[in-house]
N, C-alpha and C positions, 0 to 999 in steps of 0.2 A: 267517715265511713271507711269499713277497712275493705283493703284492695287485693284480688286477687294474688297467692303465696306458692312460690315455688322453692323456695328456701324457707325451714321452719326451723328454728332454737329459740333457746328459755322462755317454753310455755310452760314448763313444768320444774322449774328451780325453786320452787317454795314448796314441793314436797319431797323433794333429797331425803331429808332425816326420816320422813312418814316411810318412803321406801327403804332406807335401812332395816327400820324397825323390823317390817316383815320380811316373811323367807325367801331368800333370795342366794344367789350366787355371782360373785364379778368373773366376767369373762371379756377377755380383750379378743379382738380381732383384727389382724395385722393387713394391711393394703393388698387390696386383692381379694382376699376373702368374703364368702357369703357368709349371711346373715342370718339370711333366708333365700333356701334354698330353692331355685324351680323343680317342679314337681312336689312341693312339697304345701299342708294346709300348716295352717295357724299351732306354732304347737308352744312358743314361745313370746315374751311380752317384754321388750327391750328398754330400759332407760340410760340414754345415750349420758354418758360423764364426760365425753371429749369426743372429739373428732368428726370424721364428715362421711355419711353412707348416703347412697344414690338408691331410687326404687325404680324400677323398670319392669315394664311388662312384655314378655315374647310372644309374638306370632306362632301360628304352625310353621311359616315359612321360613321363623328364624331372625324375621324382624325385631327389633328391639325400640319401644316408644320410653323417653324417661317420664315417669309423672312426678316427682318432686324429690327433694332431697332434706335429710335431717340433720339434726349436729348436736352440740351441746345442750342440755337440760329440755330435749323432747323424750316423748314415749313410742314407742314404735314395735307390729304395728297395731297396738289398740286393743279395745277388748270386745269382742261380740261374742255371742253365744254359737252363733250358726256358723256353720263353716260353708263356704262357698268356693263351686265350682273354681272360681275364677284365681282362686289362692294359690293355682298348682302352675300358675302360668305368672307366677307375677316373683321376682327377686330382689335381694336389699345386699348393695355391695358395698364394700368400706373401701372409699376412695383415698383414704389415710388410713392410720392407727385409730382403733377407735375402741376406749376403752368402758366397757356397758354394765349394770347390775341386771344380770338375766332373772324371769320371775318363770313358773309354768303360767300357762294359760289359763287352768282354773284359780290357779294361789291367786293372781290380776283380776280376775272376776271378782273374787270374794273382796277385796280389796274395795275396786270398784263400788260395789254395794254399799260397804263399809261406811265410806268416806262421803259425803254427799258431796265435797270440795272440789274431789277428785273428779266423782261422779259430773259436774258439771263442766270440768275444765277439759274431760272427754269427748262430750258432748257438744261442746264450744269447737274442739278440734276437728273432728269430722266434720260440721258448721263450714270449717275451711275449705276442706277437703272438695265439699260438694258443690261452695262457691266456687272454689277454680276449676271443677268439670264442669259445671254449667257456664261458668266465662268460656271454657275453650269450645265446648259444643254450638255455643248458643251466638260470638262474637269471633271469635279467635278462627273459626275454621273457614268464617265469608272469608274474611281477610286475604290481600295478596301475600305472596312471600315476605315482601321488602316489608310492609306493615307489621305484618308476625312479628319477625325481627326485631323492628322499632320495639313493638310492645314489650317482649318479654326481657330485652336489656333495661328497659325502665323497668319493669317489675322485678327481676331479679337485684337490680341496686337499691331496692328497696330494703330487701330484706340480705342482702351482699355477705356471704359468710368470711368475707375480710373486714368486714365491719366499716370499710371505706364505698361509700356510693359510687363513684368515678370507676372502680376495679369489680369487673364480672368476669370469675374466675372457672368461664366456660370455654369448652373448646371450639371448635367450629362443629365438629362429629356431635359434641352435647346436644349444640342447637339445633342441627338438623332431627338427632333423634330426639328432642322434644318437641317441637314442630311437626312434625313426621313431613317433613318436606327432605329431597335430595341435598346430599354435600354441595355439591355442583353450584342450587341456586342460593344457599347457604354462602359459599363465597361469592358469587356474584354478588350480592345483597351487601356485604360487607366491604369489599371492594368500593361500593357506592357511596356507603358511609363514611368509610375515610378519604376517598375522594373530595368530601364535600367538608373535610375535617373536621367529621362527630366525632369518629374514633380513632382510636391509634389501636394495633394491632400488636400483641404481644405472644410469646411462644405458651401457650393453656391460659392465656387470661384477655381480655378487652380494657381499654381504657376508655373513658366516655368524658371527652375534653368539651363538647358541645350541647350540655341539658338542653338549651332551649329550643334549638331545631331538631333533636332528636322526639322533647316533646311534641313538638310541632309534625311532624309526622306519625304521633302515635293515634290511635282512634279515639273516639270520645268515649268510649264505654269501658278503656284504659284507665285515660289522666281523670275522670271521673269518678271511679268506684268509689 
């Protein structure tokens, strides 16, 4: 069964060449930069060739939640027809260099249509998408803090864009803004963890020396997906 994904790359590496083919532009965007802009809908259709972008959604009050992050050979963000509300409040930051073949939003549509390949492996992806907001609505948001935590360092070593499981290359700020819990209980939380030497604490990354008790504290509806 596959497990809820807050790191996403090479879902989309076997169609490289089909996206050359059509119309397109490379555009890199250097650390810092958006992607997609807030305030802004759907006006372009990204396929990631390197690098690592974050998605976040702002409050009116100016909060910031992360909902996942993409890297190499994903599509970002997708293709739908409608444009929604919610697109003017949501942005895609390049947490590195990150160098993209930009499409418009219709040229991806027609594409889309196109390809039935593609067509499916869209459709496969939002699949994800919906999995991990019904895991966090439905599981993730009972949870106390310190469980939260458990959870999503096992989930994110899953899919680890070091490509090493042991190494979750988030900060502590990451976690709290993906959690939407406080910094504050965010290090108390971890503090706990390497007390108990799950983890060892590094300057932007985690290492996780103890699988089995960190398993061991995760939820059943985690190590089970």
């Amino acid at each position: 069964m596959l497990i809820p994904r807050y790191f996403f790359s090479d879902d989309y590496t076997e169609f490289y060449d089909f996206f050359l083919s059509r119309p397109h532009r490379h555009r890199t965007f250097q650390k810092g930069d958006m992607i997609w802009n807030l305030g802004e809908t759907i006006r372009y259709v990204y396929y990631i060739k390197s690098g690592i972008a974050k998605t976040f959604v702002e409050h009116e009050d100016g909060y910031h939640k992360i909902l996942h992050f993409h890297s190499n050979g994903t599509v970002f963000p997708g293709c739908q027809n409608s444009a929604f509300k919610i697109e003017a409040s949501i942005g895609t930051e390049a947490l590195s260099q990150v160098e993209t073949l930009e499409f418009t939003r219709e040229n991806f549509y027609q594409m889309y249509q196109e390809n039935m390949a593609l067509n499916a492996r869209i459709l496969e992806t939002y699949s994800m998408y919906i999995n991990l907001f019904i895991y966090e609505s439905a599981h993730q948001d009972y949870n106390n803090a310190f469980i939260k935590i458990c959870n999503l360092l096992y989930l994110f070593s899953i899919h680890s864009p070091a490509r090493t499981p042991n190494r979750i290359d988030l900060t502590q700020q990451d976690i709290a803004d993906i959690l939407a819990i406080s910094l504050v209980n965010v290090t108390t939380n971890l503090a706990k963890l390497r007390g108990e030497k799950i983890i060892v604490s590094h300057r932007k990354w985690i290492e996780i020396v103890d699988y089995p008790k960190l398993f061991s504290y995760c939820s059943n509806e985690t190590i089970n997906s």
